[in-house]
C-alpha positions as CSV (number, residue, x, y, z in Angstrom):
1,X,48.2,137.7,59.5
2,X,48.3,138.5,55.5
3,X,46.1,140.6,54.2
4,X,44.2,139.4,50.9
5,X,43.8,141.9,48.3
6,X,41.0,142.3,46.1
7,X,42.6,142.7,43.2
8,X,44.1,139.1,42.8
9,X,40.7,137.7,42.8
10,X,39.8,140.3,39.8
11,X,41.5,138.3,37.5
12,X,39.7,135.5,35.1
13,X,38.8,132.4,37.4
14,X,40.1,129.3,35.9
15,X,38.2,127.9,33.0
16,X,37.3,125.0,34.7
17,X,35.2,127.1,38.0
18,X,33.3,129.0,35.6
19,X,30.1,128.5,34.1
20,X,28.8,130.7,31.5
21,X,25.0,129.9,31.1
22,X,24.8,132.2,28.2
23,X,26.2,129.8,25.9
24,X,23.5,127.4,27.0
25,X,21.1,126.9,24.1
26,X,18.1,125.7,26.3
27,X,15.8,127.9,28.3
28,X,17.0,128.3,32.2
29,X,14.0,127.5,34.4
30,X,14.7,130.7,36.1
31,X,16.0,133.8,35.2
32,X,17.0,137.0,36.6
33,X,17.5,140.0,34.2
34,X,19.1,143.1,35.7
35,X,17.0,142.4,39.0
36,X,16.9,145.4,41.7
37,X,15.5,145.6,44.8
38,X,15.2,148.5,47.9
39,X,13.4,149.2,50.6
40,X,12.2,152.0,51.9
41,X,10.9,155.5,50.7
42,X,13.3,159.0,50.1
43,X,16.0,159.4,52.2
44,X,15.2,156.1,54.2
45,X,15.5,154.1,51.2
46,X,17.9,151.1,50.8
47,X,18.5,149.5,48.0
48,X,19.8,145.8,48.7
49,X,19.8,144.3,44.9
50,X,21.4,146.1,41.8
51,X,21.7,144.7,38.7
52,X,21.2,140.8,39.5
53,X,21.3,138.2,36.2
54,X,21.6,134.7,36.9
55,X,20.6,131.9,34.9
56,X,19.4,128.1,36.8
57,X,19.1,125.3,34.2
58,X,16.5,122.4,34.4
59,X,17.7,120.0,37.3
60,X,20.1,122.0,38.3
61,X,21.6,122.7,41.5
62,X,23.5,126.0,42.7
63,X,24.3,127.2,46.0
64,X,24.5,130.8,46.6
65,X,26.8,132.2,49.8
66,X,27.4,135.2,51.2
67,X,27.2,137.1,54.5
68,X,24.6,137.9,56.3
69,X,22.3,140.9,55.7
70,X,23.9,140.5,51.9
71,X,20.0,140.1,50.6
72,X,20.5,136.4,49.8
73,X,16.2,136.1,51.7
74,X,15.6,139.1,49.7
75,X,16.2,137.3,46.3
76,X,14.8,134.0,47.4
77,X,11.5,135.5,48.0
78,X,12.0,137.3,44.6
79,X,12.2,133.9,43.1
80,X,9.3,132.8,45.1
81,X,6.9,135.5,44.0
82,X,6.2,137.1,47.6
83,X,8.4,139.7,46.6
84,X,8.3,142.1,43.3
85,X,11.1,143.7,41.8
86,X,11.2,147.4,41.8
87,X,12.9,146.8,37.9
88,X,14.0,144.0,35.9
89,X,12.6,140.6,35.3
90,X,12.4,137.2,37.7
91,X,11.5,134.5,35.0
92,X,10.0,130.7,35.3
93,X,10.4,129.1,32.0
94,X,10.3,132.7,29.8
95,X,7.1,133.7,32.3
96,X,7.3,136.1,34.3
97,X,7.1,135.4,38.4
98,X,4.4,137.3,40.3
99,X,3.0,135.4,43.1
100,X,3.5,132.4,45.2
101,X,2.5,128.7,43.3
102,X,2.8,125.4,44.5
103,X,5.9,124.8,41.6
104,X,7.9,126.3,44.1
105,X,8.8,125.3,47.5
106,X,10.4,127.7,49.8
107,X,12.2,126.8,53.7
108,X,12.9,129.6,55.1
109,X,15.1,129.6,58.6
110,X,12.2,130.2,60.7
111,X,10.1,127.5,61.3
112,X,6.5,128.5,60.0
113,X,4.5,126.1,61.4
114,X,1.1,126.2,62.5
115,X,1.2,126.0,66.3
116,X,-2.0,124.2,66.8
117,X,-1.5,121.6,64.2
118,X,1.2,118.4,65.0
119,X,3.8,117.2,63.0
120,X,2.1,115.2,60.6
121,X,-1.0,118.0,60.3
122,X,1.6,120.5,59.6
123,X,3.2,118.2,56.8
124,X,-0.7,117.2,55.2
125,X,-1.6,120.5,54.9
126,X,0.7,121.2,52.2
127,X,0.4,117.2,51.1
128,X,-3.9,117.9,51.4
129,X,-3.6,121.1,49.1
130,X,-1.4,119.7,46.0
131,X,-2.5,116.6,46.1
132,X,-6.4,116.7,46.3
133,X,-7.1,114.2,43.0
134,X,-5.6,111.5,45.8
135,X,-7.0,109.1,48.1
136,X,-6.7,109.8,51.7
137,X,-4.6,106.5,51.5
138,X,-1.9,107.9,49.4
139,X,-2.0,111.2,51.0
140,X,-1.6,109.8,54.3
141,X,1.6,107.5,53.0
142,X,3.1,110.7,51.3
143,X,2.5,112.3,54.4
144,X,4.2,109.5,56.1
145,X,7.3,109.3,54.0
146,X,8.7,112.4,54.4
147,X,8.3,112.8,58.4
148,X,10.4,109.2,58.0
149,X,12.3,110.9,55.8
150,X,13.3,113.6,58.3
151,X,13.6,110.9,61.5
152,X,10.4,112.1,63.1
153,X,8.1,108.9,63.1
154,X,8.2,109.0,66.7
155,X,7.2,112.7,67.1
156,X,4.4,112.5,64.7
157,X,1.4,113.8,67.3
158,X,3.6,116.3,68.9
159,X,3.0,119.6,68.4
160,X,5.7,122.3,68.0
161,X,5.8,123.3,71.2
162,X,6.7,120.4,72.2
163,X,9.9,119.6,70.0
164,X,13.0,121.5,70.3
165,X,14.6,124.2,67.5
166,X,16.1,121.9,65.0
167,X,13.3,119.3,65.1
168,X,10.5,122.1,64.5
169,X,12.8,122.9,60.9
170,X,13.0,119.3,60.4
171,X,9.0,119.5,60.0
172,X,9.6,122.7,58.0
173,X,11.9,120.7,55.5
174,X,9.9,118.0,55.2
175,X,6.6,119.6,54.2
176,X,8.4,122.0,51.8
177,X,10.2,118.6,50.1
178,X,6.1,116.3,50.7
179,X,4.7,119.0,48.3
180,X,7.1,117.8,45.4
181,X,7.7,121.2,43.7
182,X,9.5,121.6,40.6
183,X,11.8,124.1,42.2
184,X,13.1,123.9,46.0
185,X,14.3,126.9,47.4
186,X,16.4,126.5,50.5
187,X,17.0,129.4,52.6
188,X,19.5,128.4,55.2
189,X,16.9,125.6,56.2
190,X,20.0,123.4,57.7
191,X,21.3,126.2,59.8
192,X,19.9,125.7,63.5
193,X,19.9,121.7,63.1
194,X,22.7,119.8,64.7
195,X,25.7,118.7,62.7
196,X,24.7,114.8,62.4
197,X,20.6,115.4,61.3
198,X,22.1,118.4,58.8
199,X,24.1,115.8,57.2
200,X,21.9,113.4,57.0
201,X,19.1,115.7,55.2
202,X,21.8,116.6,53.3
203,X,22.1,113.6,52.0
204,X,18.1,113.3,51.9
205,X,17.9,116.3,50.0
206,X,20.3,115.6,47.4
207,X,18.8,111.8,47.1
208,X,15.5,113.2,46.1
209,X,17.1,115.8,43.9
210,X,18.6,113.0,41.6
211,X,15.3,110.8,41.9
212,X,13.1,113.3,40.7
213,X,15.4,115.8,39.0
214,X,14.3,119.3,41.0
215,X,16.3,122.7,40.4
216,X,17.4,123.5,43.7
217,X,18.4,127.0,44.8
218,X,20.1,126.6,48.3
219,X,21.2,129.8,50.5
220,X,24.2,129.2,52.7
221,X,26.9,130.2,54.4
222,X,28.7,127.1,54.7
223,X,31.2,126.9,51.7
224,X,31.9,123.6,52.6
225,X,28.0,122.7,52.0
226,X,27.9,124.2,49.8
227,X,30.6,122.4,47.6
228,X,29.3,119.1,48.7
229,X,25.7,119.5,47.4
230,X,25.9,122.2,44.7
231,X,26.5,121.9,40.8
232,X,27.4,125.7,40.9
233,X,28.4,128.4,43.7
234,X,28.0,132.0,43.2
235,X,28.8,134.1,46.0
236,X,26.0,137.5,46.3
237,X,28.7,140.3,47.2
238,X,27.7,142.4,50.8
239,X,25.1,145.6,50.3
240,X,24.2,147.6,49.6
241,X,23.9,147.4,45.9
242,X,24.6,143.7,46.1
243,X,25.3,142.1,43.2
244,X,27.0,138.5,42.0
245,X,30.4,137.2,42.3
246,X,31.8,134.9,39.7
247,X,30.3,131.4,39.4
248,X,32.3,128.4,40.6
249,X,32.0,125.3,38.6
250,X,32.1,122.3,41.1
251,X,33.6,119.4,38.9
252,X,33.9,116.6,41.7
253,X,32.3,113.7,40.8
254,X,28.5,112.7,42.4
255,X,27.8,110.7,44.6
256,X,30.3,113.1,47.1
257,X,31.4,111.3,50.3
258,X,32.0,113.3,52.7
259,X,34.2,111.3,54.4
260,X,36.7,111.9,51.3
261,X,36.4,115.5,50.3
262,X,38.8,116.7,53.0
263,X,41.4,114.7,50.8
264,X,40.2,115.5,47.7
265,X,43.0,118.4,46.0
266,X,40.0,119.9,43.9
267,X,37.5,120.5,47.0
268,X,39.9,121.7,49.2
269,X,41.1,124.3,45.7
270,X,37.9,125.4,45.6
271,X,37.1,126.1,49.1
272,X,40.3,128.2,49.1
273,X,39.1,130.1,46.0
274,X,35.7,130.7,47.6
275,X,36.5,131.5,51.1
276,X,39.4,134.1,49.9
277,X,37.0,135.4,46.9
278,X,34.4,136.3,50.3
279,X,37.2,137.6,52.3
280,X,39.4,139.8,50.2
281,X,35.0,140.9,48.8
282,X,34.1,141.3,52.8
283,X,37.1,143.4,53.4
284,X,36.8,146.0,50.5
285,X,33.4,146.5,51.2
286,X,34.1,147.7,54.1
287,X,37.1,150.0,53.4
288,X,34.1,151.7,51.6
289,X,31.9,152.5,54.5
290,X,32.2,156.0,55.5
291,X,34.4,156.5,58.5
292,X,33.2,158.6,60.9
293,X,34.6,160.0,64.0
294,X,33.3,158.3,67.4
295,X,33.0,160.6,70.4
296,X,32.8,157.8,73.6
297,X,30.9,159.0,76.4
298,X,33.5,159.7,79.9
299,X,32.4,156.6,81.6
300,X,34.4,155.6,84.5
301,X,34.3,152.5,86.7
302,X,32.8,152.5,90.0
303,X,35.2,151.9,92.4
304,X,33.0,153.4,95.5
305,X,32.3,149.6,96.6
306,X,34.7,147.5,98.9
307,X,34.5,144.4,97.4
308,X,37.9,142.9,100.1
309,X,34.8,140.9,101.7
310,X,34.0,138.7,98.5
311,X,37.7,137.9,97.5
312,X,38.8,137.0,101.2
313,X,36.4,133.4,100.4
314,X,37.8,132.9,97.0
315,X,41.4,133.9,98.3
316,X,41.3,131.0,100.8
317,X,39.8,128.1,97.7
318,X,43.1,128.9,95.6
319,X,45.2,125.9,94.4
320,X,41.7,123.5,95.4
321,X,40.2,121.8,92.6
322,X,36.6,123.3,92.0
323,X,34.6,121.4,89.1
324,X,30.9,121.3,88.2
325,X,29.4,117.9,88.7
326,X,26.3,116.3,87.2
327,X,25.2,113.0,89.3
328,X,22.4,110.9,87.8
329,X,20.5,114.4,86.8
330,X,17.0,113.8,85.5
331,X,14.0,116.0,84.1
332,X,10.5,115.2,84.0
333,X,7.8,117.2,81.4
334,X,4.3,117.4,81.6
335,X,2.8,116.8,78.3
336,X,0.8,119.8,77.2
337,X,-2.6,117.8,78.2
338,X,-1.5,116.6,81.3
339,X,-2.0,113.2,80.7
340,X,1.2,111.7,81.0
341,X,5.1,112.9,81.4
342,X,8.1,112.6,79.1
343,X,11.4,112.3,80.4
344,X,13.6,114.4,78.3
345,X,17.1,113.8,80.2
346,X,17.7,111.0,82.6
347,X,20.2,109.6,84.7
348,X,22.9,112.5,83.6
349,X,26.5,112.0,84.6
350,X,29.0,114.8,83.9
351,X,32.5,116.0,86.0
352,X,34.1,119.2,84.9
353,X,37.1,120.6,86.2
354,X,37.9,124.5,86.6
355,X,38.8,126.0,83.4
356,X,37.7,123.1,81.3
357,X,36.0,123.8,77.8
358,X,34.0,121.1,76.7
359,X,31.2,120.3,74.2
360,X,28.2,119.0,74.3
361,X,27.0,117.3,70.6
362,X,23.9,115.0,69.9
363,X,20.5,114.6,67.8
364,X,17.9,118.0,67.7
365,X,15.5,116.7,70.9
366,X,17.7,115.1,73.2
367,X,18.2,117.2,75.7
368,X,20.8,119.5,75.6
369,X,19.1,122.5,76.0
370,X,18.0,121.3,78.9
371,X,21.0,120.1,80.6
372,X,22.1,123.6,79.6
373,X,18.8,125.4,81.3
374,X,19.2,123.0,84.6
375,X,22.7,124.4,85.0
376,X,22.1,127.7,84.8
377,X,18.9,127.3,87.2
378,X,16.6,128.0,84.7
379,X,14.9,124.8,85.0
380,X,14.0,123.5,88.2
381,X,15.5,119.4,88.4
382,X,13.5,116.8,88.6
383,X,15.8,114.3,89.9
């Protein structure tokens, strides 16, 4: 395996993947100005942020990657005002940021939904809040559009508890994007959905950022999303003292198909660039960590047991094909009142022979999970 080295990626970027916002006469939306951030007091302090600047434009839309722990949350919330910087400036528009305000929506990767509320009470409260000058009528067919938006027409009176993971962020995204802020901040919000509902609200999200023109600030760790939906991608260098990469410049014409990227030359250039910026980054960073010796305790297996008598059955099954088998496998919820069931998976068929890999893919909701906790007798089955 070849080893990357840093010092290649030191050298200027091509013209065409940078961005310099400096030389842009017009005042970013948001600014950062020699941003730091820690945590913690005396010797237990931390300091995740050092010296951040970044400029966003009007309309704009940059994706910033990195790995995990790098303090990409951290300067979200910055940006969102629930966080203050210990020095330095977070700007809106020349004004200084120091609270929360309805201008700017935030998804986090936690759901943050209220547990007693359904779908579309969850989505209204933020519609209810921003939007009180409207009729109930137009409130309600706000609300509407954007559980349509995220496919969840059909869950709309179900509380969280009762939809899975990815749905639960679906409601998340679509309460964050029903509040129409000027400025979407997107914290890894696509993370725990499955691959064919992230692409689609992909696609959602970008839709609506054309329509109406938002400055989106997406978080991710997907280079590949974040080529297709960004204008600019700036990778946050790993803490502590994290501090930006150089800008990429994403020139391929909008609309994107994603379909075609995978044969475009200047995607797959720029996903090289990116990914080897983050490794050869990733691996210095950690040639700087302190090495310190490792004493391992003196632990030794315990062979006191004779374990002949379980490999005498097993000796006797080799060369016999031994598979897992699903056979019309059903299961049968209660709804939370009691009222009625729902039947999450029915009529499962499945065959696996030994050593087989396979995998499982479908919509958040349908039952995978499930299929998954039935196996492993988790979950009692139904049929």
């Amino acid at each position: 395996m070849s080893v990357i080295q840093l010092k290649n990626m030191s050298q200027p970027v091509p013209e065409h993947n940078l961005m310099n916002p400096s030389n842009d006469e017009a005042q970013p939306v948001i600014e950062l100005k020699e941003v730091c951030k820690s945590y913690g007091d005396g010797n237990q302090r931390s300091s995740i942020l050092k010296n951040i600047n970044l400029q966003v434009k009007d309309g704009e839309f940059i994706a910033i990657v990195g790995f995990s722990g790098s303090g990409k949350t951290t300067l979200i919330s910055l940006i969102a005002g629930l966080l203050k910087a210990d020095s330095g400036d977070v700007l809106k528009q020349g004004k200084a940021i120091t609270e929360p305000g309805p201008d700017r929506g935030v998804v986090f990767q936690n759901y943050s939904l209220m547990p007693w509320l359904t779908v579309y009470e969850n989505v209204a409260l933020a519609v209810d809040q921003i939007f009180k000058d409207w009729s109930a009528a137009q409130r309600k067919a706000h609300t509407e559009k954007y559980i349509q938006m995220v496919s969840l027409t059909p869950a709309m009176h179900k509380k969280p508890a009762e939809l899975s993971g990815g749905m639960r962020q679906r409601v998340n995204v679509a309460r964050a994007l029903a509040a129409s802020p000027d400025i979407l901040l997107l914290d890894e919000p696509l993370s725990a959905l499955d691959a064919l509902t992230r692409g689609n609200l992909q696609d959602e999200i970008l839709q609506i950022w054309q329509q109406e023109k938002k400055t989106v600030i997406l978080i991710t760790n997907d280079v590949d999303e974040a080529i297709y939906m960004a204008d600019r991608v700036i990778p946050l260098n790993p803490g502590p003292d994290a501090t930006f990469g150089p800008d990429f410049h994403i020139d391929i014409p909008r609309p994107r198909d994603r379909t075609a990227l995978n044969h475009n030359a200047e995607f797959k250039k720029l996903r090289a660039e990116i990914t080897r910026y983050l490794m050869a980054i990733g691996m210095e960073k950690a040639g700087e960590i302190v090495k310190e010796q490792i004493v391992l305790p003196d632990v030794r297996p315990n062979t006191q047991h004779d374990y002949a008598i379980l490999k005498k059955p097993a000796a006797h099954d080799l060369g016999k094909p031994r598979y897992l088998e699903f056979s019309r496998l059903s299961k049968i919820y209660p709804t939370p009142n009691g009222n009625s069931t729902v039947k999450v998976v029915d009529g499962f068929d499945m065959m696996l022979k030994k050593g087989e890999f396979i995998s499982i893919i479908g919509h958040s909701g349908c039952g995978k999970s499930t299929v998954l906790s039935m196996t492993a007798g988790l979950t009692d089955i139904s049929e």
